[in-house]
C-alpha positions as CSV (number, residue, x, y, z in Angstrom):
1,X,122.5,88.2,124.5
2,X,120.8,90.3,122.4
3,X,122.8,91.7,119.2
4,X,123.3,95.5,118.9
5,X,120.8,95.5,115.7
6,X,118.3,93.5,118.2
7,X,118.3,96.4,120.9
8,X,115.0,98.3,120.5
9,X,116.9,101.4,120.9
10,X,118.2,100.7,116.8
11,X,114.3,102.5,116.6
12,X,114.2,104.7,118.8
13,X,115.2,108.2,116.8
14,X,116.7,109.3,113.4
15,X,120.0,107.9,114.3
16,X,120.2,103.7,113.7
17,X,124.1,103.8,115.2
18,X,127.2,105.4,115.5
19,X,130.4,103.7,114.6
20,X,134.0,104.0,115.1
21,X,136.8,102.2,113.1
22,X,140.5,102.7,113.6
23,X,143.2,101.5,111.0
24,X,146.7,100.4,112.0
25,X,149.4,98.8,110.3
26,X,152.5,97.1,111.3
27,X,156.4,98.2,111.2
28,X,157.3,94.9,110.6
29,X,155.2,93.9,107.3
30,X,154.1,95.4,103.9
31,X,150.5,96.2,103.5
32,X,148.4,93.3,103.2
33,X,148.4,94.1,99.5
34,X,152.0,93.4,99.4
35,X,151.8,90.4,101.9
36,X,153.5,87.3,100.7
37,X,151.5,84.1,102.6
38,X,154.2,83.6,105.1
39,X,154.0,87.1,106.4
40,X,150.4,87.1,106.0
41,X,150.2,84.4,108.6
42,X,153.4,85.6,110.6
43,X,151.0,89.1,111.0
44,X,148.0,87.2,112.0
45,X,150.0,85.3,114.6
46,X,151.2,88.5,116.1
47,X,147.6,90.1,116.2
48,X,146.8,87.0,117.7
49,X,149.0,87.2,120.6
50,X,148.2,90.9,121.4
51,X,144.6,89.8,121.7
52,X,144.5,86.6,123.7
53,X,147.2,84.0,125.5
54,X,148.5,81.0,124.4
55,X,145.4,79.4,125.5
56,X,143.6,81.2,122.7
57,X,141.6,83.0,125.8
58,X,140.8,86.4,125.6
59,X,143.5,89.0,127.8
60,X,141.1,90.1,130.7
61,X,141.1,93.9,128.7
62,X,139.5,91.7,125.7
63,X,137.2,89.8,127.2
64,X,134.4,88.5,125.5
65,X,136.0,88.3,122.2
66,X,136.7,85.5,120.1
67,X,139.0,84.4,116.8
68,X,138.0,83.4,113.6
69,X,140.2,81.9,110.9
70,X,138.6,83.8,107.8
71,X,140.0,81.1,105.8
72,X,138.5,78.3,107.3
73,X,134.4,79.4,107.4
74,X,132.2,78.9,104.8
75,X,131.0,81.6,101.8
76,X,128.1,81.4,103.5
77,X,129.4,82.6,106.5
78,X,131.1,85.1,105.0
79,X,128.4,87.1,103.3
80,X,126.0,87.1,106.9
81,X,129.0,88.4,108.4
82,X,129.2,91.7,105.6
83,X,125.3,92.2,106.0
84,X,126.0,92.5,109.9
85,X,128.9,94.8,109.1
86,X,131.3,92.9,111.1
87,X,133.6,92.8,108.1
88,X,134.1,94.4,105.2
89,X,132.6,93.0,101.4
90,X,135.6,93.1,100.0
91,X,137.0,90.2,102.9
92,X,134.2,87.7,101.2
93,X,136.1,87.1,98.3
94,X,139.2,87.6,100.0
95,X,139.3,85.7,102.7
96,X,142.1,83.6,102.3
97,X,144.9,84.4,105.5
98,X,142.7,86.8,106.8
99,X,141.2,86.9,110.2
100,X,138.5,88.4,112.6
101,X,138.4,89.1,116.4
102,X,134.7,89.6,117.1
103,X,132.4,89.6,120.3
104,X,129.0,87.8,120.8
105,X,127.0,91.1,120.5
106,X,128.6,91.9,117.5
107,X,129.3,95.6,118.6
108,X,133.4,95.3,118.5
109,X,135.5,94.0,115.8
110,X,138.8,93.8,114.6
111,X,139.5,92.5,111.1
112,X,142.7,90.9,110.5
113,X,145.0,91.8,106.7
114,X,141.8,93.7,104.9
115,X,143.0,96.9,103.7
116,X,145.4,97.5,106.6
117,X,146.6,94.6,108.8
118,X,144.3,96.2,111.6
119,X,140.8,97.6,111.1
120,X,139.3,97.9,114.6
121,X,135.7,98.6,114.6
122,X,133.0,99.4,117.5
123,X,129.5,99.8,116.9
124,X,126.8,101.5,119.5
125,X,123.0,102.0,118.5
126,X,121.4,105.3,118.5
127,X,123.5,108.5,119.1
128,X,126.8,107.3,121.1
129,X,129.5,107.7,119.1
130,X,131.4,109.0,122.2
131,X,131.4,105.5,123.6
132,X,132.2,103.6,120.1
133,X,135.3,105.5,120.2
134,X,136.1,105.0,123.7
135,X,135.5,100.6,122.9
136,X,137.4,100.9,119.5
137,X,140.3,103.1,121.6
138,X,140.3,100.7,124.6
139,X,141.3,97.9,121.9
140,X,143.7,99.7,120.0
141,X,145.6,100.8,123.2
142,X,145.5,97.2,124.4
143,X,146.7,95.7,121.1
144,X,149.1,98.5,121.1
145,X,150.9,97.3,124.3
146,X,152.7,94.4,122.3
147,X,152.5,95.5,118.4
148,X,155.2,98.3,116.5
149,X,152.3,100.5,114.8
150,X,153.9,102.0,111.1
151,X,153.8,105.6,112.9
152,X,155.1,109.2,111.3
153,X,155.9,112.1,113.8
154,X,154.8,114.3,110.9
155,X,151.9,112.1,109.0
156,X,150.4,110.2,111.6
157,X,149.5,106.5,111.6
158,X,150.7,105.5,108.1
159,X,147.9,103.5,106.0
160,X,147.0,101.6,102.6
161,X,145.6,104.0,101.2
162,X,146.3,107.8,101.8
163,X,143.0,108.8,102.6
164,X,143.0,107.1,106.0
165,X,146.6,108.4,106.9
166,X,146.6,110.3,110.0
167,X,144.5,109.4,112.4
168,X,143.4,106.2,111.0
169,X,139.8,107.4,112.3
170,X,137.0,106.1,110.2
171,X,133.8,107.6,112.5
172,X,129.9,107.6,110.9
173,X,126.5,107.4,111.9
174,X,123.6,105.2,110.3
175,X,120.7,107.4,109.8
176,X,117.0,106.5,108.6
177,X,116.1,109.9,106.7
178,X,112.9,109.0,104.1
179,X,111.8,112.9,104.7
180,X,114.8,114.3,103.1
181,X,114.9,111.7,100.9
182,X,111.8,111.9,99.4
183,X,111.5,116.0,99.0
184,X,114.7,116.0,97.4
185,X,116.5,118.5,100.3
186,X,119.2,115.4,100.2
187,X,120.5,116.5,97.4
188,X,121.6,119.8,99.0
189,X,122.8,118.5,102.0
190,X,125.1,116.1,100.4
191,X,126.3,119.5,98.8
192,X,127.1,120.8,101.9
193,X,128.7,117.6,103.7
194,X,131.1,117.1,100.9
195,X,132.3,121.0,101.4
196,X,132.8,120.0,104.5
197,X,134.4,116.8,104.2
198,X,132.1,114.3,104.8
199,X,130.8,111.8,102.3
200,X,127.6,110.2,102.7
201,X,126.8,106.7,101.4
202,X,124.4,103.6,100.8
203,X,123.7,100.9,104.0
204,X,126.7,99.7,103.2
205,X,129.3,101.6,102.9
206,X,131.3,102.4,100.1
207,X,129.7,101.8,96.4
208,X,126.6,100.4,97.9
209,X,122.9,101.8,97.5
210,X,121.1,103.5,99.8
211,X,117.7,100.6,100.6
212,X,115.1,102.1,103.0
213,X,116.0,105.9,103.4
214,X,119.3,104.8,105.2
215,X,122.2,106.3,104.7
216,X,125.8,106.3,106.1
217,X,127.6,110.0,106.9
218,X,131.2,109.5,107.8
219,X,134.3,111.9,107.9
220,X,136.9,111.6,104.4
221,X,139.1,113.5,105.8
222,X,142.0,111.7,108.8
223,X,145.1,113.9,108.0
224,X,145.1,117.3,109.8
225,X,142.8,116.9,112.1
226,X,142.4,115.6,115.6
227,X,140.1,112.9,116.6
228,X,138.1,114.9,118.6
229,X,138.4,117.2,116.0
230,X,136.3,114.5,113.5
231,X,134.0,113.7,115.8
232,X,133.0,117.0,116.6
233,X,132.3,118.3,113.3
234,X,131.1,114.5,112.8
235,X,128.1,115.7,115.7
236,X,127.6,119.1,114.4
237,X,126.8,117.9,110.8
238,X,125.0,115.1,111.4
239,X,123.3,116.9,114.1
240,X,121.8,119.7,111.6
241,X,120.4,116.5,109.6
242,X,118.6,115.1,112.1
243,X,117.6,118.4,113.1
244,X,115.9,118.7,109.7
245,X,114.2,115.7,109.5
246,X,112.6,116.0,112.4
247,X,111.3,119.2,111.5
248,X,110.0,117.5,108.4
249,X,108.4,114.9,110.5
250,X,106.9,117.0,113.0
251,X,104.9,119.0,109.6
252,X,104.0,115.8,108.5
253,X,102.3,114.7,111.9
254,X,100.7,117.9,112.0
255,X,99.5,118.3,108.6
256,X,99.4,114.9,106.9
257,X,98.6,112.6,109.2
258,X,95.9,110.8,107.0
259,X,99.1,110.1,104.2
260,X,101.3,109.2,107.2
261,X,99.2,106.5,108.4
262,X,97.6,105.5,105.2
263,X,101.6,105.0,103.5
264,X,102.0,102.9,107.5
265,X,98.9,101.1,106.9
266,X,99.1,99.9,103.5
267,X,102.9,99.2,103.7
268,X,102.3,97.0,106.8
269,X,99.3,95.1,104.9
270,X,101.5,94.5,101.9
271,X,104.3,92.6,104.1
272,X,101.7,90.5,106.1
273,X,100.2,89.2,103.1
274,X,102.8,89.2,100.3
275,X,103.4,86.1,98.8
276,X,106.9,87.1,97.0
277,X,108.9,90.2,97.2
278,X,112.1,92.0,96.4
279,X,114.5,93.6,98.9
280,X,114.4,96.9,97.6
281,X,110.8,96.9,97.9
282,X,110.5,95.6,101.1
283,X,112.9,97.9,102.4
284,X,110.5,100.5,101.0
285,X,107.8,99.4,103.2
286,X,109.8,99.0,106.3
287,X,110.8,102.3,106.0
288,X,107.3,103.7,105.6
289,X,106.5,101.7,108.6
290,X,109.6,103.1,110.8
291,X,108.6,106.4,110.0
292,X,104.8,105.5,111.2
293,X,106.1,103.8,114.3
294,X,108.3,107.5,114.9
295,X,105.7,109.6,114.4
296,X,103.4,107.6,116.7
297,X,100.1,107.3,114.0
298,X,99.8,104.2,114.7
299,X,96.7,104.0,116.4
300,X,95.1,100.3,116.7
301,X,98.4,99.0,116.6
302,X,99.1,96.5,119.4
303,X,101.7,96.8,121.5
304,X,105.3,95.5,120.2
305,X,103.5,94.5,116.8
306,X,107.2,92.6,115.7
307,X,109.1,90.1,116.8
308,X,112.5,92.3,116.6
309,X,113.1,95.6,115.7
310,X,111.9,96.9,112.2
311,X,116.3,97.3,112.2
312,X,116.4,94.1,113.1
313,X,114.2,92.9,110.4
314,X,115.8,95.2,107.6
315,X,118.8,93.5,108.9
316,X,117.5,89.8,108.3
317,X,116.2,89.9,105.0
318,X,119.0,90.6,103.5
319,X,119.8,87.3,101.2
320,X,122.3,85.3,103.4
321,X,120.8,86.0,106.9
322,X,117.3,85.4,105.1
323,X,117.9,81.8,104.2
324,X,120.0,81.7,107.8
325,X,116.1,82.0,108.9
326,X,114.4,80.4,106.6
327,X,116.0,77.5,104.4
328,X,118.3,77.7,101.4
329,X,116.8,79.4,98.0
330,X,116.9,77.5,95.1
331,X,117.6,80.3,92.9
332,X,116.5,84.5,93.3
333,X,112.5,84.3,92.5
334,X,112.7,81.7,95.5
335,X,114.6,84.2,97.5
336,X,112.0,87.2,97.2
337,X,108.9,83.5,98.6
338,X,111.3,83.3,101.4
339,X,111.1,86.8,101.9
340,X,107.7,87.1,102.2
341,X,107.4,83.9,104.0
342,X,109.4,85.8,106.7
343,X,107.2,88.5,106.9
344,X,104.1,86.6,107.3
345,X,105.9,85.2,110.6
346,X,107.2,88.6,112.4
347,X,104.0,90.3,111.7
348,X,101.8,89.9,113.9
349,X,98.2,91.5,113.9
């Protein structure tokens, strides 16, 4: 089964994905900040049971998930698991009495005592965040059926931290924007998104860089507004980005082609024959090569030149799924051989 990164639609437009994540908390329990390690595990156990039987099988509303003891899988583990987005960096060095309920295409999630005792995710590729919510809903209704949510009449779902108060509703979209990027015009547009209430970040989430022209846009504000509300407004601003980047693109196809394909070109000569090479600058070139592949200047290219989707790839040479691939590194210069050891495997001329 192929992963949601793995599905050639994760290349297929200006929009990577669209993902939904839902916070919940119990009556019964502090915050998982507050947690002593008997309620910890008391919390897990009741998560547990509104998941799957007493057989540890999925209910038939669930099926296809699994359970994983945070506690008990390697650091190793841990880290592929944040570069896949399935949970959250801050559950790697946290992971004690902390779970996951995950399926095997890694689009739905449900992380056990992160910031709240329930974040339930659901990820889509391309432009569907209609249906995230509807997968991320279906869960939290079922879960619902047999756990006391910490609900307000007046504040709504009542979370860790304030800002997610309300709804609970985390929604965002994953876009590939090197146009904007690179004439500045994201500077204004950030501008205008935080106005609005939206916050744009790196790949990965939160504190992280943007590698590759990607960039996350998600709502900051869950208190005072509906959930279809969010995701409206989530559509219409997101909407006027992609709107502008493909106007950007379409003057570049018209009236820069020989840059377009020469920046494709030289980028996709450089990672089939690199012998060592960072992940910033690889994710440079994979993003020069993305924008080719959109643009369609790729003449002489054969047909499905990768094995995976350029995604995919930015996806596995990050440093834990890299040495997943290809062997443990002995120490970071090692890391950026592997790298390029990779690339000289999925690029095929």
């Amino acid at each position: 089964m192929l992963k949601w990164y793995e599905n050639p639609a994760a290349d297929a437009d200006v929009i990577i994905s669209s993902r939904v994540r839902l916070a919940r908390n119990l009556v019964k329990y502090p915050f998982p900040t507050r947690l002593s390690s008997t309620d910890a595990s008391a919390a897990i156990r009741a998560m547990h049971a509104s998941v799957f039987t007493e057989e540890n099988r999925p209910n038939v509303e669930a099926e296809g998930l699994k359970f994983v003891d945070l506690s008990h899988i390697s650091n190793w583990d841990l880290n592929i698991l944040a570069e896949r987005h399935i949970i959250s960096p801050s559950m790697v060095s946290q992971a004690a009495l902390r779970g996951l309920v995950y399926n095997d295409n890694e689009n739905i999630s449900v992380m056990f005592n992160e910031e709240d005792h329930l974040r339930i995710q659901s990820i889509f590729v391309g432009q569907d965040l209609d249906a995230a919510f509807e997968a991320a809903n279906r869960l939290d209704d079922l879960m619902g059926q047999n756990l006391d949510y910490a609900f307000d009449a007046e504040f709504g779902f009542l979370t860790s931290c304030p800002t997610n108060t309300g709804t609970g509703l985390r929604a965002s979209y994953m876009l590939h924007i090197p146009l904007l990027e690179s004439t500045g015009s994201l500077k204004v547009e950030v501008g205008i998104l935080t106005k609005a209430g939206f916050t744009m970040r790196g790949i990965h989430g939160e504190g992280s860089e943007s590698l590759g022209s990607i960039y996350q846009i998600s709502n900051q504000i869950t208190l005072g507004k509906t959930e279809d509300e969010i995701i409206h407004e989530l559509k219409y601003y997101t909407g006027q980005l992609v709107e502008k980047e493909l106007s950007a693109r379409g003057i570049m196809a018209r009236d820069y082609l020989a840059e377009v394909a020469d920046s494709f070109w030289r980028s996709y000569g450089i990672l089939s024959y690199c012998r060592k090479i960072s992940l910033p600058e690889a994710m440079r070139h994979l993003s020069a090569i993305r924008l080719g592949v959109m643009l369609g200047r790729v003449m002489g290219l054969a047909e499905n030149p990768f094995n995976g989707t350029i995604y995919n790839i930015m996806t596995n040479i990050r440093p834990y799924g890299l040495q997943k691939i290809m062997g443990p590194a002995t120490d970071p210069r090692h890391l950026d051989i592997l790298r390029a050891d990779y690339f000289r495997k999925v690029f095929v001329r």
